[in-house]
C-alpha positions as a LaTeX table, in Angstrom:
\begin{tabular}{lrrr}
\hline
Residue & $x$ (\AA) & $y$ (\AA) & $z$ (\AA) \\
\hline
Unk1 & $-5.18$ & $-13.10$ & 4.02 \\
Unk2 & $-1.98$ & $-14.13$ & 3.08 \\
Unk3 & 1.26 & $-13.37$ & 4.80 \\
Unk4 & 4.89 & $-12.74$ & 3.28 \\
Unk5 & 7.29 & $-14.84$ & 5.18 \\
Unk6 & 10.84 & $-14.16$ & 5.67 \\
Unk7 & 11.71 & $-17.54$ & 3.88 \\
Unk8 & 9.95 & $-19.58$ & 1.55 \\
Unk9 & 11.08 & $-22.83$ & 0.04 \\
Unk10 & 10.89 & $-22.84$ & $-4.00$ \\
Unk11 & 9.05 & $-25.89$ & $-5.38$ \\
Unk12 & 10.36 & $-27.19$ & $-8.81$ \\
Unk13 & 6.79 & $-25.89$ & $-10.84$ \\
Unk14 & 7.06 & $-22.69$ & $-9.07$ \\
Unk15 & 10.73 & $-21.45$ & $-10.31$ \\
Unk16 & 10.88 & $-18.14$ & $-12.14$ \\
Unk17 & 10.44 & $-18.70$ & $-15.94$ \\
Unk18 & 12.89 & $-17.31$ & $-18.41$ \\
Unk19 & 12.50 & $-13.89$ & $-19.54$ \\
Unk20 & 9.50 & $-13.42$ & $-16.41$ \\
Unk21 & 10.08 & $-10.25$ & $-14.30$ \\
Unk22 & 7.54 & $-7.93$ & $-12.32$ \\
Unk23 & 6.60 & $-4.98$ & $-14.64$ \\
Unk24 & 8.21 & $-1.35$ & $-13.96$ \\
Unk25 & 5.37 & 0.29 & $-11.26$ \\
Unk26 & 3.82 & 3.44 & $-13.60$ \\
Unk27 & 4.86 & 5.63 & $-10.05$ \\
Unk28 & 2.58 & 8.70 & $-11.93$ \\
Unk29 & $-0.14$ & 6.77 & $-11.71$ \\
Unk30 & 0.27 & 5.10 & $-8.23$ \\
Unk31 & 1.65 & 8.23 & $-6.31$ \\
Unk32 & $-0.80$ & 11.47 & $-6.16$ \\
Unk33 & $-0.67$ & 14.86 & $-4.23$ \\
Unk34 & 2.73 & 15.03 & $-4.19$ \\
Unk35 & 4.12 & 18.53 & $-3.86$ \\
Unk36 & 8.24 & 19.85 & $-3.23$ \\
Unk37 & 8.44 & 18.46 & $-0.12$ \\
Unk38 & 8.70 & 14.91 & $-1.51$ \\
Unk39 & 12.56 & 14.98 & $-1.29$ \\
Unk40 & 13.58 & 13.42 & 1.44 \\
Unk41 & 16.86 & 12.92 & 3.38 \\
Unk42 & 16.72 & 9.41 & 4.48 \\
Unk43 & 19.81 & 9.05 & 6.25 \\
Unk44 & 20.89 & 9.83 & 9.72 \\
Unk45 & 23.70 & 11.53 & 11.30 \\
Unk46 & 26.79 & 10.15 & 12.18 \\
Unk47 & 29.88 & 11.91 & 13.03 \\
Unk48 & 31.92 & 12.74 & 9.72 \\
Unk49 & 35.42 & 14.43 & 9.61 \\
Unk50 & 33.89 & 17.05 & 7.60 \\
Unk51 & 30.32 & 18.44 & 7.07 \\
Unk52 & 28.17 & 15.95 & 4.06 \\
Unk53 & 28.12 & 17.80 & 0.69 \\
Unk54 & 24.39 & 18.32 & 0.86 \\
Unk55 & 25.17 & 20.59 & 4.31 \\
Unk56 & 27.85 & 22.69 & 2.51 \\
Unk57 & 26.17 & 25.90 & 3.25 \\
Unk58 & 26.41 & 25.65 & 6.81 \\
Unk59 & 24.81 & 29.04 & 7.77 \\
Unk60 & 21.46 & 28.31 & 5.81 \\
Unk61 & 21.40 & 24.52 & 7.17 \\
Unk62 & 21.99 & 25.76 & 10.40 \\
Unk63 & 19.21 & 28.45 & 10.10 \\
Unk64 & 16.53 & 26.38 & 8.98 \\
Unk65 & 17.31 & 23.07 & 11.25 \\
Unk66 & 16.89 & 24.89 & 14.32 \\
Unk67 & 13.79 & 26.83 & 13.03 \\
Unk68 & 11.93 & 23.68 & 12.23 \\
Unk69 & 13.24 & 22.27 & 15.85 \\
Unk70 & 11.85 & 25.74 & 17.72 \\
Unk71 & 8.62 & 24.91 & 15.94 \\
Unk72 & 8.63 & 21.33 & 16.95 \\
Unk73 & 9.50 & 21.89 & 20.14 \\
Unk74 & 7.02 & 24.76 & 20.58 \\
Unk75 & 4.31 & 22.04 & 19.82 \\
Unk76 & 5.53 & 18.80 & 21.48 \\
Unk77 & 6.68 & 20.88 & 24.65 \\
Unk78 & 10.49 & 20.02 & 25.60 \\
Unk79 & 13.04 & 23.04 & 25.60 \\
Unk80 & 15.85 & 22.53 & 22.57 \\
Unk81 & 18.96 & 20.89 & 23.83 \\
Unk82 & 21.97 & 23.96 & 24.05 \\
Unk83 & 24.63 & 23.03 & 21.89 \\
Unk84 & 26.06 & 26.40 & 21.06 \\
Unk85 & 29.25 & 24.91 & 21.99 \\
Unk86 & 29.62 & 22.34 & 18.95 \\
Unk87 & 30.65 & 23.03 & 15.85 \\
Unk88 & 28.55 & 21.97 & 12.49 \\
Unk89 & 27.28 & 19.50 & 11.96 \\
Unk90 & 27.70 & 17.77 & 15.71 \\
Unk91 & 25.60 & 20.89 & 16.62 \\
Unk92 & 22.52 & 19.27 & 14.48 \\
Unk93 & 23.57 & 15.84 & 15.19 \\
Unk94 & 23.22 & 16.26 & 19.31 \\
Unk95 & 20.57 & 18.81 & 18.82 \\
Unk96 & 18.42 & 16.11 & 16.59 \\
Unk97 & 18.93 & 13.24 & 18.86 \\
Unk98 & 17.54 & 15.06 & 21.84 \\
Unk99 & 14.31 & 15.82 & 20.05 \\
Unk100 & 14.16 & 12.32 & 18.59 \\
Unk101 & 14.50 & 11.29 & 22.15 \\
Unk102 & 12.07 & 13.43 & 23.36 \\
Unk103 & 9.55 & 12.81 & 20.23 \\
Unk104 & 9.67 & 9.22 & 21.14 \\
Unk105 & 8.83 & 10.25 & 25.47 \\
Unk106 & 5.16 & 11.17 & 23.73 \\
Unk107 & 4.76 & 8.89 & 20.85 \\
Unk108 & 6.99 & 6.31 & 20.68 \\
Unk109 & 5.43 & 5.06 & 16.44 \\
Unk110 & 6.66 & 8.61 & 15.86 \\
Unk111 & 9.88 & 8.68 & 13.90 \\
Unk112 & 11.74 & 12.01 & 13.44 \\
Unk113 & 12.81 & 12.85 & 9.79 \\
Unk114 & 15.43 & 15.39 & 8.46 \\
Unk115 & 13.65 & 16.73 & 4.86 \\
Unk116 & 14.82 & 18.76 & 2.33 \\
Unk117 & 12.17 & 20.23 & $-0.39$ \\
Unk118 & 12.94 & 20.77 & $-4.06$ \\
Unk119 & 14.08 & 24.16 & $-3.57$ \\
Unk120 & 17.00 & 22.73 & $-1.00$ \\
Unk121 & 15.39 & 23.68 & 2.08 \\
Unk122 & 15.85 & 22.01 & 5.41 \\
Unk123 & 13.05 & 21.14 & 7.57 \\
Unk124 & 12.47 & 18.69 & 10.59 \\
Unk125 & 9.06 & 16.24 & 9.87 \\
Unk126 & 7.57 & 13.56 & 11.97 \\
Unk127 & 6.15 & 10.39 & 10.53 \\
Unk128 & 4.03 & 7.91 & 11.54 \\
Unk129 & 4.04 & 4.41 & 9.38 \\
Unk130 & 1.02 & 2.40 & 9.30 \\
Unk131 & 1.95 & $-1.21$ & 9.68 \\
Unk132 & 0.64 & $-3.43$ & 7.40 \\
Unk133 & 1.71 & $-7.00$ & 8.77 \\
Unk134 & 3.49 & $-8.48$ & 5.81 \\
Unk135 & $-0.02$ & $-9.46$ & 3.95 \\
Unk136 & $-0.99$ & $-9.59$ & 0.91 \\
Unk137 & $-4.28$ & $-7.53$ & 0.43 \\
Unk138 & $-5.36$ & $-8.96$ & $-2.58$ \\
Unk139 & $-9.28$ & $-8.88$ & $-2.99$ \\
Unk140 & $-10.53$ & $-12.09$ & $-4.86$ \\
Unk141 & $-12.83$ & $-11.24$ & $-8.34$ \\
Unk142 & $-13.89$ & $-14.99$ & $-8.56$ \\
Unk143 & $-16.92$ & $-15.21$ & $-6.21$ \\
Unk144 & $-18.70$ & $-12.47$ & $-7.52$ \\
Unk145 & $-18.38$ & $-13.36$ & $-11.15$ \\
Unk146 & $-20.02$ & $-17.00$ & $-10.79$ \\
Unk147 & $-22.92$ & $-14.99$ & $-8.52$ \\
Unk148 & $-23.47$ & $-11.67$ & $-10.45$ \\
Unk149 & $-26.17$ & $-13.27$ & $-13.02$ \\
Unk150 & $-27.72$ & $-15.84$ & $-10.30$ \\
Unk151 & $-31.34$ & $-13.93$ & $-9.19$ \\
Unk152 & $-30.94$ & $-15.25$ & $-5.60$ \\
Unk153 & $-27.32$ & $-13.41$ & $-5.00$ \\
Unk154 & $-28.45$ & $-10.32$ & $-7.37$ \\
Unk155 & $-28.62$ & $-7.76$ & $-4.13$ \\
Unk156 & $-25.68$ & $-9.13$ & $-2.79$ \\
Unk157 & $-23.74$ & $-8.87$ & $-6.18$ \\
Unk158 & $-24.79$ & $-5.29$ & $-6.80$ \\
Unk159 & $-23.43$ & $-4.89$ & $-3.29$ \\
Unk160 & $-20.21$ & $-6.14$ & $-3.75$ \\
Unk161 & $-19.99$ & $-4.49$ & $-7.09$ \\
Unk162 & $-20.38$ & $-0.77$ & $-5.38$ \\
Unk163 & $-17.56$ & $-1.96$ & $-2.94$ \\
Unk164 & $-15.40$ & $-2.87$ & $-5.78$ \\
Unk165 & $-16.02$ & 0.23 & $-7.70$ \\
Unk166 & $-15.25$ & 2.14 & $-4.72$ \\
Unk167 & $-11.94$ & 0.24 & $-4.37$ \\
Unk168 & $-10.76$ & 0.59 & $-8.08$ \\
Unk169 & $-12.36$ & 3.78 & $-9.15$ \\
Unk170 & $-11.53$ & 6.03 & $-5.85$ \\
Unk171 & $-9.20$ & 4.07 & $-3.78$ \\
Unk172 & $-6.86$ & 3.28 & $-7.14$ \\
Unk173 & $-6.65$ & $-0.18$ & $-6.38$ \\
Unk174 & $-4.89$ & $-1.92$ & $-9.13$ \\
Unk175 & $-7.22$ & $-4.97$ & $-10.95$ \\
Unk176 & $-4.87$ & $-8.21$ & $-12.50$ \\
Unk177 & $-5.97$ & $-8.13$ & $-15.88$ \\
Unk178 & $-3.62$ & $-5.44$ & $-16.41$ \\
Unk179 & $-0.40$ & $-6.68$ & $-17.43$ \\
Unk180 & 1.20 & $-3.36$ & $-16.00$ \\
Unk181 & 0.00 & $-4.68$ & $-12.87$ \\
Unk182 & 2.34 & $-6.86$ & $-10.14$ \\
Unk183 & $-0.14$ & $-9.54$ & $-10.07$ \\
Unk184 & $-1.06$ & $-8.96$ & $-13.85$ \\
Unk185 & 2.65 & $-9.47$ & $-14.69$ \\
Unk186 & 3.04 & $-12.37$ & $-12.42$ \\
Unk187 & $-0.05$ & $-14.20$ & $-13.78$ \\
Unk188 & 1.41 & $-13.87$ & $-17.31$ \\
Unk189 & 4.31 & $-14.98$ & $-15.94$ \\
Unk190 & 2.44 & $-18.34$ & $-14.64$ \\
Unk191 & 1.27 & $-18.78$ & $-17.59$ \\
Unk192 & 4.18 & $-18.49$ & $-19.34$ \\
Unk193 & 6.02 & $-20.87$ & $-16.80$ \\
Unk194 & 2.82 & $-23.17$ & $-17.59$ \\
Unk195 & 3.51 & $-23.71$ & $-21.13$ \\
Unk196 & 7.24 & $-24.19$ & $-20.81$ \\
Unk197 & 6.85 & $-26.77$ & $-18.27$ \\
Unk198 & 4.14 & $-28.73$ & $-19.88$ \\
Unk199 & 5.91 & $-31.80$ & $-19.38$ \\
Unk200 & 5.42 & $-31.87$ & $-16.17$ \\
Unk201 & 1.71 & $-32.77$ & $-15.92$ \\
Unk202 & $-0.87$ & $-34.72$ & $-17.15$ \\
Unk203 & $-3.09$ & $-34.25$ & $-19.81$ \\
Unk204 & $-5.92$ & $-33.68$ & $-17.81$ \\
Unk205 & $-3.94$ & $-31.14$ & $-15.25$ \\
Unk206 & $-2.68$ & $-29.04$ & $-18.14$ \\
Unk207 & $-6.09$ & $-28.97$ & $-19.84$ \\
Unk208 & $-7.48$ & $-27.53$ & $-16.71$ \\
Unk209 & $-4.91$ & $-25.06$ & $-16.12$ \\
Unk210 & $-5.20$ & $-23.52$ & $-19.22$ \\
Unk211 & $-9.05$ & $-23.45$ & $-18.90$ \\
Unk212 & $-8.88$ & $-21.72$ & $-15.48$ \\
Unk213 & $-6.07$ & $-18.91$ & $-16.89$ \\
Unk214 & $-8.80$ & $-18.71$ & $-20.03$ \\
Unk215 & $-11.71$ & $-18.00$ & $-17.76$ \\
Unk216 & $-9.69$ & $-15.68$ & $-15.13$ \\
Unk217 & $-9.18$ & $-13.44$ & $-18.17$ \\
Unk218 & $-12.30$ & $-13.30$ & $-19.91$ \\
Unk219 & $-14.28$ & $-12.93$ & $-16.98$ \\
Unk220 & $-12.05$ & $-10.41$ & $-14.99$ \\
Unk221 & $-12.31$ & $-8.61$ & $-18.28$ \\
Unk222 & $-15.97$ & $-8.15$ & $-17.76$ \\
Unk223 & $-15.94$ & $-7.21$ & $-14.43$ \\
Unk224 & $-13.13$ & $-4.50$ & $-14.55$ \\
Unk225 & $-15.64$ & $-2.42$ & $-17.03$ \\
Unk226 & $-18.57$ & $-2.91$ & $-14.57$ \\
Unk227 & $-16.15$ & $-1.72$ & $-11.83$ \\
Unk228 & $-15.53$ & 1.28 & $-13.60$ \\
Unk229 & $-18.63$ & 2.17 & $-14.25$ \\
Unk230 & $-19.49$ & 5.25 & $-12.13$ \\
Unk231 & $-23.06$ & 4.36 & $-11.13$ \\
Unk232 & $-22.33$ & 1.45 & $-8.90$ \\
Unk233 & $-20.64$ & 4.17 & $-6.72$ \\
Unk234 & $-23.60$ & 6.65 & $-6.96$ \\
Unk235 & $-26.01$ & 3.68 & $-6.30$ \\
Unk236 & $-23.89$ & 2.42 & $-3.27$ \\
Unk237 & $-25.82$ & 4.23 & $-0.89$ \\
Unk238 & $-29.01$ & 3.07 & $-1.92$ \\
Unk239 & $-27.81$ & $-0.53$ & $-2.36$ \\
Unk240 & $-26.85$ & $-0.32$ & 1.42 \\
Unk241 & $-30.18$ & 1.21 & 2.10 \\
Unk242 & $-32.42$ & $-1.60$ & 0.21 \\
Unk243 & $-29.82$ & $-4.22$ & 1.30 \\
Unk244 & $-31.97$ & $-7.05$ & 3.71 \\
Unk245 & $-29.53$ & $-9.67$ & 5.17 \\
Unk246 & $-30.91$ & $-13.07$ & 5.24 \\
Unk247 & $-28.20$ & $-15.18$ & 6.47 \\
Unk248 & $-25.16$ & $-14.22$ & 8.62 \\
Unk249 & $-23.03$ & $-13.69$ & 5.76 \\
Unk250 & $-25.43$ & $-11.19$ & 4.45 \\
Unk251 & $-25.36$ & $-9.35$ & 7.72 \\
Unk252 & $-21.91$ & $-8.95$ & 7.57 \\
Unk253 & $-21.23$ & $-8.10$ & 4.28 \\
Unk254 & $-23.93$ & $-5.42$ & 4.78 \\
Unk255 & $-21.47$ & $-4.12$ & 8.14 \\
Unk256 & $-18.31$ & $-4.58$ & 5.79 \\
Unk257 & $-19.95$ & $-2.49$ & 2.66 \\
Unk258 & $-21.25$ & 0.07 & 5.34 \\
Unk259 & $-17.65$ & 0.25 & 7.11 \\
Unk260 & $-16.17$ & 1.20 & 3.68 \\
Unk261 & $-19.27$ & 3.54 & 2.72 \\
Unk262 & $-18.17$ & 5.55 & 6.03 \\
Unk263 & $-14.96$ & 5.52 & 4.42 \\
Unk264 & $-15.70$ & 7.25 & 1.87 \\
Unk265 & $-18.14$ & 9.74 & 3.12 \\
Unk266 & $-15.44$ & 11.19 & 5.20 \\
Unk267 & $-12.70$ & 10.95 & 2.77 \\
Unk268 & $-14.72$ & 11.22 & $-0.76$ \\
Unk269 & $-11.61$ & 11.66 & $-2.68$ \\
Unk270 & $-8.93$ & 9.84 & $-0.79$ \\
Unk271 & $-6.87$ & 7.03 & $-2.40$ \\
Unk272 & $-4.92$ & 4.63 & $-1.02$ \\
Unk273 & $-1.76$ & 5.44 & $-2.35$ \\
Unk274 & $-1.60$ & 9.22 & $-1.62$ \\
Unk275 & 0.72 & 8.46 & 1.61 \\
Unk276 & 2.91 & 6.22 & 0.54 \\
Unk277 & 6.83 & 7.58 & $-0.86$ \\
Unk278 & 9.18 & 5.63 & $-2.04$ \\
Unk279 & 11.31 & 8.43 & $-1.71$ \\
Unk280 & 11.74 & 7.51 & 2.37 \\
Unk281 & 13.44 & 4.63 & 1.01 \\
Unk282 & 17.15 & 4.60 & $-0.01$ \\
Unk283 & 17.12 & 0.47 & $-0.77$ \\
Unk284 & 17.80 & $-0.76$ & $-4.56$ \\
Unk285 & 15.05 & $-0.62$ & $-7.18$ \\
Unk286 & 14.52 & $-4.46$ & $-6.95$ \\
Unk287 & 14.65 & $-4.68$ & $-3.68$ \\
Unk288 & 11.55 & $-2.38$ & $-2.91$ \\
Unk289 & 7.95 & $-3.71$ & $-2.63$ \\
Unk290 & 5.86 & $-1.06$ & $-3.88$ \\
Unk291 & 2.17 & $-1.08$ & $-2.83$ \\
Unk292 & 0.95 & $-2.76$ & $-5.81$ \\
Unk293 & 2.85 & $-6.04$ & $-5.11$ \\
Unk294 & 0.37 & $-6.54$ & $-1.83$ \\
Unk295 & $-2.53$ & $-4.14$ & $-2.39$ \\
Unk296 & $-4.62$ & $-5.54$ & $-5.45$ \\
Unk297 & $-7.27$ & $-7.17$ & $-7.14$ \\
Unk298 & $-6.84$ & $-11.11$ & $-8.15$ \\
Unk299 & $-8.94$ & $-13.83$ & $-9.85$ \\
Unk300 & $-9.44$ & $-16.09$ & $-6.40$ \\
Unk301 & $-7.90$ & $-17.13$ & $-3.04$ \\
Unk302 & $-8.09$ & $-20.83$ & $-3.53$ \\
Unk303 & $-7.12$ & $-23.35$ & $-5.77$ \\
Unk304 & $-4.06$ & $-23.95$ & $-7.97$ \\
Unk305 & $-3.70$ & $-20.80$ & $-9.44$ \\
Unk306 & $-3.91$ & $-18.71$ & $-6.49$ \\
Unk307 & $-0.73$ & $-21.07$ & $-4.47$ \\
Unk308 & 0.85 & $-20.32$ & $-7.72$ \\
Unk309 & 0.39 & $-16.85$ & $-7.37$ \\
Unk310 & 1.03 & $-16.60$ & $-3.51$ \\
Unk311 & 4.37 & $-18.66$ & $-3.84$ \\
Unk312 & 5.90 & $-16.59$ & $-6.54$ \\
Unk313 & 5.09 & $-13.54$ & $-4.51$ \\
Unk314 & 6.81 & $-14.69$ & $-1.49$ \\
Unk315 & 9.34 & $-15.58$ & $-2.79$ \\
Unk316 & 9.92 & $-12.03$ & $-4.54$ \\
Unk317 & 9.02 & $-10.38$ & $-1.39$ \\
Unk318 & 11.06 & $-12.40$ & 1.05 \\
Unk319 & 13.39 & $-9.61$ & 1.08 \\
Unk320 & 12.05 & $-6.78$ & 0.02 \\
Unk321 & 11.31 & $-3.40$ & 1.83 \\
Unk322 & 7.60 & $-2.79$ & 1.83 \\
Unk323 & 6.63 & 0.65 & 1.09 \\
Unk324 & 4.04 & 1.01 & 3.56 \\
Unk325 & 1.68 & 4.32 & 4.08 \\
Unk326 & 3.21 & 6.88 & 6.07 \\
Unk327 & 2.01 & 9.78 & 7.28 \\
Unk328 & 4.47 & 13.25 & 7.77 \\
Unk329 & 4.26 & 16.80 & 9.16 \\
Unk330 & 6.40 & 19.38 & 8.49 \\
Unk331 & 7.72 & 22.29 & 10.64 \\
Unk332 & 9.08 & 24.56 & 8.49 \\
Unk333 & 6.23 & 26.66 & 10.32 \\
Unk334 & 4.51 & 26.63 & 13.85 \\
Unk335 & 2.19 & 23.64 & 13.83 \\
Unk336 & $-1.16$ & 24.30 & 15.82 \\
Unk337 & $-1.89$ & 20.51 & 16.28 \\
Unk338 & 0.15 & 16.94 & 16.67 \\
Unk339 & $-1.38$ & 15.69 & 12.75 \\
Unk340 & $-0.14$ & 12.03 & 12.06 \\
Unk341 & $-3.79$ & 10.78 & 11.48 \\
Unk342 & $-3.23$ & 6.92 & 9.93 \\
Unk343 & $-6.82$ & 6.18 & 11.11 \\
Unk344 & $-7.97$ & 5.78 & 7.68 \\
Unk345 & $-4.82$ & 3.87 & 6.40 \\
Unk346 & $-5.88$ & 1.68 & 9.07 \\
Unk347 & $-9.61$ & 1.36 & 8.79 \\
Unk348 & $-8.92$ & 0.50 & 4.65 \\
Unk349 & $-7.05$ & $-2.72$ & 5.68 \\
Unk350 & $-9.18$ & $-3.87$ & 7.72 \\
Unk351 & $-11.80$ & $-3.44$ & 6.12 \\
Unk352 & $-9.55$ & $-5.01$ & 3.52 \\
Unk353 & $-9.02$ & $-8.07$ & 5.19 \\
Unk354 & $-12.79$ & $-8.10$ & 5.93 \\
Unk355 & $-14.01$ & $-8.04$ & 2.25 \\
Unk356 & $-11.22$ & $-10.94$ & 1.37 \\
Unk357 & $-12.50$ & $-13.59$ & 4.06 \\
Unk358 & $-15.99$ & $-12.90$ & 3.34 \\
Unk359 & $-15.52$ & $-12.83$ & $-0.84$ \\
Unk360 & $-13.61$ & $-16.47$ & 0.52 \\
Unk361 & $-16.86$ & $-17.49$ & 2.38 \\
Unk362 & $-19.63$ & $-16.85$ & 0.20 \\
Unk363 & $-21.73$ & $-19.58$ & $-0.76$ \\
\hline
\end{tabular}
């Protein structure tokens, strides 16, 4: 897989064209199961000469901080810090940084969150952020569209095709032939940048380029309706079933389609997206990554077009604040367990990863 650096030099063919920018991210479609605890405080503490405006009514703040931290305590098992002696808000301040302290004694991935709901209410959350290693999870649509008609590769097609039905139907992986898309938009914009630079190569070299963006969209085209077609996920099981490896690539495809099968037997209905919140993020609009700009499908790993592709997105991303999947719990009442499970966050990109290099390797 591909990795976003922290610097990236910009080569002459690869400067952003005129007019070119990443499409707005339709968050309603991305972002599911949210509910009113979505508002989040993202700040810390710090010592003010007078309480923040959104602390104002101290009494109420005061009551349901140290609630939530009575809970929290309760569960992680460390007595709350006195501080009946300082005045709001250095009372919360000192009272927070103990528990943070003490969070981080039995977890130290946990990070300690101050919340507030819809309805205004103050409650203390954990998190835990699964990190995704600055890569670019894009799964490649290339291989199986020059295999999915050849009779030799048909089980191994109809394998791959339940894996990428399961990806974009249930996991809401975004596919590049929609221009609403991150790596939709930025192949349009490639191919935008291609015709205005035309100068710049060969008759031959534009010829081909053209001919590749030609057959990357009529093909993809075809294979994002057979990827939505609800049968290849029914049939997945069976696929796996019938499914007899003949070469070593076979064999692990077959682990790598049964990995993701586990997947979703345990989580049937689970997307991708359903942990991640931009709201935890108080950066600029253009300087946030949101998961579609490294979680998606894309024509191919290799070859002109996909450098093209990698470049321009390191060099958006270079600095830019992933949104990564995070998972929280809230203490606005007594918790029975510690729950910041990001065992399936992390399973999905590896199994990620997985599918890519294989997709890469098949022959």
């Amino acid at each position: 897989m591909a990795l976003i650096p922290k610097h990236t030099t910009l080569h002459k063919r690869t400067r952003q064209a005129a007019g070119c920018k990443r499409s707005a991210v339709n968050k309603t479609e991305i972002r599911t199961g949210f509910n009113a605890r979505d508002g989040f405080l993202n700040h810390s503490f710090l010592p003010l000469a007078e309480p923040k405006a959104e602390f104002c009514n101290r009494k109420k703040t005061e009551h349901e901080f140290f609630t939530s931290l009575k809970n929290l305590s309760n569960l992680f098992g460390f007595d709350v810090l006195d501080v009946s002696e300082f005045i709001f808000p250095y009372n919360i301040l000192l009272a927070f940084q103990h528990a943070e302290k003490k969070i981080h004694e039995k977890d130290a991935s946990l990070h300690l969150l101050i919340t507030k709901s819809d309805d205004e209410s103050i409650t203390l959350a954990t998190a835990k952020i699964c990190n995704t290693g600055q890569t670019l999870y894009y799964m490649p649509v290339e291989p199986l569209a020059k295999r999915i008609n050849q009779k030799r590769h048909r089980a191994s097609a109809e394998l791959v095709l339940s894996v990428f039905a399961y990806l974009y139907q249930i996991l809401k992986i975004p596919f590049h032939t929609n221009d609403c898309s991150y790596v939709g938009s930025t192949y349009a914009c490639i191919e935008e940048q291609l015709g205005d630079n035309r100068s710049e190569y060969s008759k031959n070299e534009f010829r081909d380029m053209r001919a590749t963006l030609r057959q990357m969209k009529k093909e993809s085209a075809k294979l994002e309706k057979q990827i939505a077609d609800a049968r290849h996920v029914k049939e997945w099981e069976r696929r796996i079933h019938l499914f007899h490896p003949k070469n070593e690539w076979e064999k692990n495809m077959l682990a790598c389609a049964n990995d993701f099968f586990e997947l979703f037997r345990q989580f049937p209905n689970r997307n991708l997206f359903k942990n991640i919140f931009p709201e935890l993020f108080l950066e600029e609009e253009d300087n946030n990554a949101y998961p579609d700009t490294y979680i998606s499908f894309s024509w191919s790993l290799e070859g002109w077009l996909d450098e093209q592709l990698v470049e321009w997105v390191n060099i958006s991303l270079q600095e830019a604040e992933l949104h990564e999947p995070v998972v929280l719990q809230f203490f606005d009442t007594p918790q029975k367990k510690i729950d910041n499970d990001i065992s399936f966050e992390e399973r999905i990109f590896k199994n990620l990863n997985t599918l890519a290099a294989l997709l890469n390797e098949w022959t």
